[in-house]
C-alpha positions in Angstrom: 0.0 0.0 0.0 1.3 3.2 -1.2 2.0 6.1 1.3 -0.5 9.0 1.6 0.4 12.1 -0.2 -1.2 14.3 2.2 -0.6 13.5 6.0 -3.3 15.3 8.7 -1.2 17.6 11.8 -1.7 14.8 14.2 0.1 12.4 11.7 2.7 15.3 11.2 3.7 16.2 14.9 4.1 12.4 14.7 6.9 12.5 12.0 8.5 15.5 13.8 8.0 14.2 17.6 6.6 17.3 18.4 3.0 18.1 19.6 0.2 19.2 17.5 0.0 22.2 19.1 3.9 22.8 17.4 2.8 21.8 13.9 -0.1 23.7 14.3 1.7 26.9 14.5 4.6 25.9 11.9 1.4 25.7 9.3 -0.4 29.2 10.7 3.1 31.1 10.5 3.8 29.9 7.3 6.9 27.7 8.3 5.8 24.7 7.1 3.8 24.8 3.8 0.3 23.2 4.0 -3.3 23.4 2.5 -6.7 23.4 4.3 -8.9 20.6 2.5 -12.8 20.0 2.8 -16.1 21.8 4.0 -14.8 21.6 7.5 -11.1 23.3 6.1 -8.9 20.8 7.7 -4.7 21.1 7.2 -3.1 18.8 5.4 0.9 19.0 4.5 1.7 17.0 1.5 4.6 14.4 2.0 6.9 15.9 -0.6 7.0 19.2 1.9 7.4 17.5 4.9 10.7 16.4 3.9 11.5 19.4 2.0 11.1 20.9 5.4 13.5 18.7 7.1 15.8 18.8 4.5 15.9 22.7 5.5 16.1 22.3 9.3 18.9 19.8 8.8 20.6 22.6 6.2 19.9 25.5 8.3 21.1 23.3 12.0 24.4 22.5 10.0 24.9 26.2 9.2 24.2 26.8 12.8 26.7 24.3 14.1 29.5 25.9 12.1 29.2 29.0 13.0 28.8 28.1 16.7 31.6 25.4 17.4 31.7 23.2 20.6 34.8 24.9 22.5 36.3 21.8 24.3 38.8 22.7 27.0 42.4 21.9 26.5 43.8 18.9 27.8 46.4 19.9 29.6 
């Protein structure tokens, strides 16, 4: 059985290990791309954006690291 192409925020804040509270925000500030589906407008991210997302975090934490080096004391 093929994978869903659109995952619901509970199914989301799953992926991430966050709440749904978190994802819920990411979609409403426009960090993480998502639609709002059906008569009752529920969000939806699609699959494809999910990962683009954390493809991004995993760029942007790897920038981060480099400019902010773990200073380990000398040995001395």
């Amino acid at each position: 059985m093929a994978e869903p192409r659109f995952l619901p925020l509970p199914d989301v804040a799953t992926e991430l290990n966050v709440s749904e509270s978190q994802v819920y925000h990411m979609v409403r500030s426009g960090e993480l791309p998502a639609i709002k589906i059906g008569g009752r407008g529920q969000w939806r991210v699609e699959r494809v954006r999910l990962e683009q997302y954390i493809e991004q975090k995993y760029a942007e934490t790897a920038a981060w690291v480099a400019q902010n080096p773990l200073i380990t004391p000398d040995p001395e």
